[in-house]
C-alpha positions in Angstrom: 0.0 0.0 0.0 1.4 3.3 -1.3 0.6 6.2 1.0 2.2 9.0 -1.5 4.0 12.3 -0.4 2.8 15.2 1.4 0.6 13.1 3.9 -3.0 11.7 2.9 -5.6 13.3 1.0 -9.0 14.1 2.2 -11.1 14.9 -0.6 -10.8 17.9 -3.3 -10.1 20.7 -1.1 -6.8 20.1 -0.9 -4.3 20.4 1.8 -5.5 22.5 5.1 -9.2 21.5 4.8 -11.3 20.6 7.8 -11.5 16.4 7.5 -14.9 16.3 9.4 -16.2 19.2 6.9 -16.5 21.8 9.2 -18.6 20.0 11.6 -17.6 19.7 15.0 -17.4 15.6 15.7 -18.7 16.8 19.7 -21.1 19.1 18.9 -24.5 18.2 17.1 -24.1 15.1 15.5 -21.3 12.7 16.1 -19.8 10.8 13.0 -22.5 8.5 14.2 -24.8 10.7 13.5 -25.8 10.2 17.3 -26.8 13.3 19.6 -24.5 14.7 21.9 -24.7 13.4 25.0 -23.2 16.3 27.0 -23.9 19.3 24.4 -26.1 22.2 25.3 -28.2 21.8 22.1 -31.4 20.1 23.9 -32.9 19.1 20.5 -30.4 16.6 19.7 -31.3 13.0 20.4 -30.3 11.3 24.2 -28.9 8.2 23.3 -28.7 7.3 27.1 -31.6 8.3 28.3 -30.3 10.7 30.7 -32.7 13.2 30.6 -35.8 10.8 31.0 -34.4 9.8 33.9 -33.7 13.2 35.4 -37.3 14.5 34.6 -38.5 11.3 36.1 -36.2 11.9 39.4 -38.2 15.7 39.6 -41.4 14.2 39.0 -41.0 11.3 42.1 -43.9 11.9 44.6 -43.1 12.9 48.6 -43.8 9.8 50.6 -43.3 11.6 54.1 -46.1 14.2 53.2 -48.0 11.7 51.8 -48.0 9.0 54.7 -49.0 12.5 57.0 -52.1 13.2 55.1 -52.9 9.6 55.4 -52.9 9.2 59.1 -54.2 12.6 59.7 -57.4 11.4 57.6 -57.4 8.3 60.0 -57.5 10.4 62.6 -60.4 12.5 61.6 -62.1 9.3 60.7 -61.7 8.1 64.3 -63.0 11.2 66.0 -65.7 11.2 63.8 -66.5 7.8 64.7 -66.6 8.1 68.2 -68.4 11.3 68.4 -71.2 9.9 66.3 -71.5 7.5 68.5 -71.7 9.5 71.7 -74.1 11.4 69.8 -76.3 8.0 69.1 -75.5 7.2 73.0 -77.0 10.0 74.2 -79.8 10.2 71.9 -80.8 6.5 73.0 -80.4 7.6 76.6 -82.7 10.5 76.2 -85.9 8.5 74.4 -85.7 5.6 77.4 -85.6 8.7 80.4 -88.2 10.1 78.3 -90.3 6.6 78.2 -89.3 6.1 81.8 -90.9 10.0 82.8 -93.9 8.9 80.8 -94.6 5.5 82.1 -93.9 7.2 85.9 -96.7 10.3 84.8 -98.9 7.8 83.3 -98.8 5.4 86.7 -99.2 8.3 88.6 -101.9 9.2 87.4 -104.0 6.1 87.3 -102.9 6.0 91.0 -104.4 9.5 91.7 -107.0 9.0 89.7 -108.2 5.5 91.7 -107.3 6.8 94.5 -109.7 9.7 94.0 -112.0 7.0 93.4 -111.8 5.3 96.6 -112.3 8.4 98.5 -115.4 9.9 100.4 -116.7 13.0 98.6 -115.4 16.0 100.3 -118.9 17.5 102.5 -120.5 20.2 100.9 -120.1 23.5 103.2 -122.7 25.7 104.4 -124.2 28.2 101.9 -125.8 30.0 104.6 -123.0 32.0 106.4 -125.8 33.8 108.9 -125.5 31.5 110.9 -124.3 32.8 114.5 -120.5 31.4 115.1 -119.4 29.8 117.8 -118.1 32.3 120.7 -115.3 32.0 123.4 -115.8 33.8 126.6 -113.1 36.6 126.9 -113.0 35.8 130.9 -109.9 33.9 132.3 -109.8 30.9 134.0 -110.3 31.3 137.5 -106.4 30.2 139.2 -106.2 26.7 141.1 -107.1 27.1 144.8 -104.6 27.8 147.1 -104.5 25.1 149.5 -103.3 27.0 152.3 -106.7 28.9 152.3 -108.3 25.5 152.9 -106.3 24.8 155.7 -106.1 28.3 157.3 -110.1 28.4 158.7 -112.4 25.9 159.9 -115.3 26.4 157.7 -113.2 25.3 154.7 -111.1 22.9 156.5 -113.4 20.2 156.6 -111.6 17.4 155.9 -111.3 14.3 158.4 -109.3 14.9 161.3 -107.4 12.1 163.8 -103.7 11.5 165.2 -103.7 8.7 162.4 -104.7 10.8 159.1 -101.8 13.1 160.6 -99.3 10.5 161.6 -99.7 7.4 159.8 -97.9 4.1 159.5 -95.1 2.8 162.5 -92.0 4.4 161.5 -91.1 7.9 160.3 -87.9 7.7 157.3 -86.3 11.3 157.5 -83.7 11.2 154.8 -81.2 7.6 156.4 -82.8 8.0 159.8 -85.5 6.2 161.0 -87.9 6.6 164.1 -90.3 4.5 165.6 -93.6 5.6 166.2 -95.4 5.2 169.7 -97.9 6.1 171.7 -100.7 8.4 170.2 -103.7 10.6 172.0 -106.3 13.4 171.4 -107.9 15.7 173.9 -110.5 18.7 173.6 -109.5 19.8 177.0 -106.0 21.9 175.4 -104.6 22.9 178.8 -104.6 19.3 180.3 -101.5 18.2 178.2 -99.6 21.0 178.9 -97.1 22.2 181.6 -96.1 26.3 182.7 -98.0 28.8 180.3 -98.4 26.9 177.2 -102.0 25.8 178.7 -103.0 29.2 178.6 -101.9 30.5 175.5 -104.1 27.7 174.0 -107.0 28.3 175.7 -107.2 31.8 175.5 -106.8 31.8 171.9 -109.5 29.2 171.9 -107.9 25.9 171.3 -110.5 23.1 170.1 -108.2 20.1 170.3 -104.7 18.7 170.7 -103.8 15.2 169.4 -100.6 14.0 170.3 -98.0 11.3 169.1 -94.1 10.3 170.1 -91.3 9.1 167.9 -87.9 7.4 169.2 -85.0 6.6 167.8 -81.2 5.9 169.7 -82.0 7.0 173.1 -84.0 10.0 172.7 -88.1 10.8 172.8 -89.7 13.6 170.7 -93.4 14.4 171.7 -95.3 16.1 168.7 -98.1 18.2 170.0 -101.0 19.9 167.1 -103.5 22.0 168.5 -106.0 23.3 166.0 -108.1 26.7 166.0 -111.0 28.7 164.4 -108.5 30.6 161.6 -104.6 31.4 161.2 -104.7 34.4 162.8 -105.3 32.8 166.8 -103.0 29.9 166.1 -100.6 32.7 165.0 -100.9 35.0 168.4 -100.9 31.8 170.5 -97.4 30.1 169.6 -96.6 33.9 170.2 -97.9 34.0 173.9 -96.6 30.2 174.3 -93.6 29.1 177.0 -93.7 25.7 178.7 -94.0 22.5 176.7 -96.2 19.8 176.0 -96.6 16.7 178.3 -94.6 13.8 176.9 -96.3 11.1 175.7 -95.2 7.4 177.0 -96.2 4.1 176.0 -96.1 1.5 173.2 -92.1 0.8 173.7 -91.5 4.4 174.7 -90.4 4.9 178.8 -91.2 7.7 180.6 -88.8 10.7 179.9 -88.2 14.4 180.6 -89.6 13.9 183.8 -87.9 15.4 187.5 -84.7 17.0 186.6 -83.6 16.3 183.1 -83.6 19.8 180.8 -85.4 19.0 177.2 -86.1 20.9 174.4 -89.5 22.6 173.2 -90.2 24.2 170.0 -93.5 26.2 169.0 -94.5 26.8 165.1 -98.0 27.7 163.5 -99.2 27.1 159.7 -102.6 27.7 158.6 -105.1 27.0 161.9 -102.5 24.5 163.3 -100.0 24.9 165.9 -97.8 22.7 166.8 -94.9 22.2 169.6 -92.4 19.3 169.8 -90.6 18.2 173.4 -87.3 16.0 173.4 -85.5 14.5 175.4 -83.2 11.4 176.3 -84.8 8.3 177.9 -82.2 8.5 180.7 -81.6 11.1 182.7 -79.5 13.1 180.7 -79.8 16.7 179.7 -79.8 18.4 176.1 -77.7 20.6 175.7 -77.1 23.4 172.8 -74.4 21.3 171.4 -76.3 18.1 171.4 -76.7 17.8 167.5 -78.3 14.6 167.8 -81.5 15.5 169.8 -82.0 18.5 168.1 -81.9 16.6 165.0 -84.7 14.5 165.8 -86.3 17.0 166.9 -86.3 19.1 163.8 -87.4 16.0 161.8 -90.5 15.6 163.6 -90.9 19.6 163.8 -90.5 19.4 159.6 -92.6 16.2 158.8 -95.9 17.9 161.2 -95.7 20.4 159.0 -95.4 18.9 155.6 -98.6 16.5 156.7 -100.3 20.1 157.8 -99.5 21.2 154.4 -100.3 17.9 152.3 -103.9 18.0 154.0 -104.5 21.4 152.6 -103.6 20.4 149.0 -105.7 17.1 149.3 -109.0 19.5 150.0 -107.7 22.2 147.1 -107.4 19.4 144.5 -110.7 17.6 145.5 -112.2 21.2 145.2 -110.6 21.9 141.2 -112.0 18.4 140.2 -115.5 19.1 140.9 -117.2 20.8 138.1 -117.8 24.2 138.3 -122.0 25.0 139.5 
């Protein structure tokens, strides 16, 4: 193969001519004739496929944002869901309250309604309304009697009388001491139980009676003497004109006592028409003195219960007197 001088020979143009005639083998076509795969001139031919695929790459979806919109629809699903069926909860709650409301009216109801059955008709008032109405007197009740006034004057104090009715039983309970009861007596002749003035206090105040009893208890003697008049006021002015004592009763287990020597003690009291004078002493011959608390303890005693049994008689007569009826 002969390859000549000067170098080889391209075509007719001689030496210096471009061999690819004046087309650049990079640019456009290739001496292919394939596009460029890296030129700027976007209307050649992509033999690779390289800008399919880079259009494609743009065009890919977001998954992130798309899995977000996804569960937030799930969630509004949800709520809707349970809101719908609170909504159908409530609903169903409300019609059975309102059947249960019904039902109760509707029993109700039949229960008034039978029960206004089974009752009497109410009375028919009076149409006439001249008729006089009842009146209540405007006066007070008269007040309870007092029983002192019963007790206080012998026209109202008419009540039985006796040593019993005043002291009853056999033994006298003062608190924790007991005394035994003995001997008991009643005279109309006032100044024949007596001793010093007391006779004469009685009688001249007009003295209708004594009756007389003795308690004993550890030694000592207590005489009780009541002596009744016409009213308060001479039973008053005698115990005030009184000295002396009362002659002390013996007998039914009770010895003699305050007799000869032996000083004793008298006391002299009034309530209502009654007077009444106590006398103790010891059974022995012994003395009371100012300091002896024991006799003047008895003596008290008796002194009190005469007069609550004066007192209880007058409130036996008032009460007897409010239970009658009025004439």
């Amino acid at each position: 193969m002969s390859f000549g001088q000067g170098g080889p020979q391209w075509g007719s143009g001689g030496q210096n001519q471009d061999p690819y005639g004046g087309q650049d083998p990079y640019r456009g076509q290739n001496s292919y004739g394939a596009p460029d795969p890296y030129g700027a001139d976007q209307a050649t031919p992509d033999p690779f496929g390289l800008r399919a695929r880079a259009a494609a790459a743009d065009n890919t979806p977001d998954w992130a944002a798309l899995a977000d919109a996804s569960a937030a629809r799930t969630r509004r699903r949800r709520w809707l869901l349970i809101g719908g069926g609170a909504l159908a909860t409530a609903a169903v709650a409300g019609i059975v309250a309102s059947a249960i409301v019904a039902s109760n009216s509707d029993d109700s109801n039949q229960s008034s309604d039978k029960n206004a059955s089974q009752l009497p008709a109410a009375p028919e008032l009076p149409s006439d309304t001249t008729q006089p109405e009842p009146s209540f007197s405007s006066v007070a009740p008269l007040p309870p009697p007092d029983p002192k006034d019963f007790i206080s004057d012998r026209k109202k104090d008419t009540a039985p009388l006796s040593a019993e009715s005043l002291f009853p039983g056999r033994k006298l309970t003062m608190g924790e001491r007991v005394y035994d009861k003995g001997a008991t007596a009643r005279t109309g002749d006032c100044k024949s139980v007596t001793k010093g003035a007391l006779g004469a206090a009685l009688e001249n105040n007009g003295c209708e009676q004594v009756f007389r009893v003795t308690y004993s208890a550890g030694g000592i003697a207590v005489t009780v003497g009541v002596a009744t008049f016409e009213n308060e006021a001479k039973a008053k002015k005698a115990v005030q004109q009184a000295s002396g004592n009362i002659v002390p009763l013996s007998g039914d287990g009770v010895p003699a006592f305050c007799q000869g020597g032996p000083v004793c003690r008298s006391t002299y009291n009034s309530y209502g028409r009654y007077a009444y004078i106590t006398f103790t002493g010891y059974t022995k011959a012994k003395s009371v003195t100012k300091g002896d608390t024991k006799a003047f303890q008895i003596g008290d005693d008796l002194g009190e219960f005469t007069f609550r049994q004066i007192r209880r008689r007058g409130e036996a007569q008032a009460s007897a007197a409010a239970a009658q009826p009025a004439a």
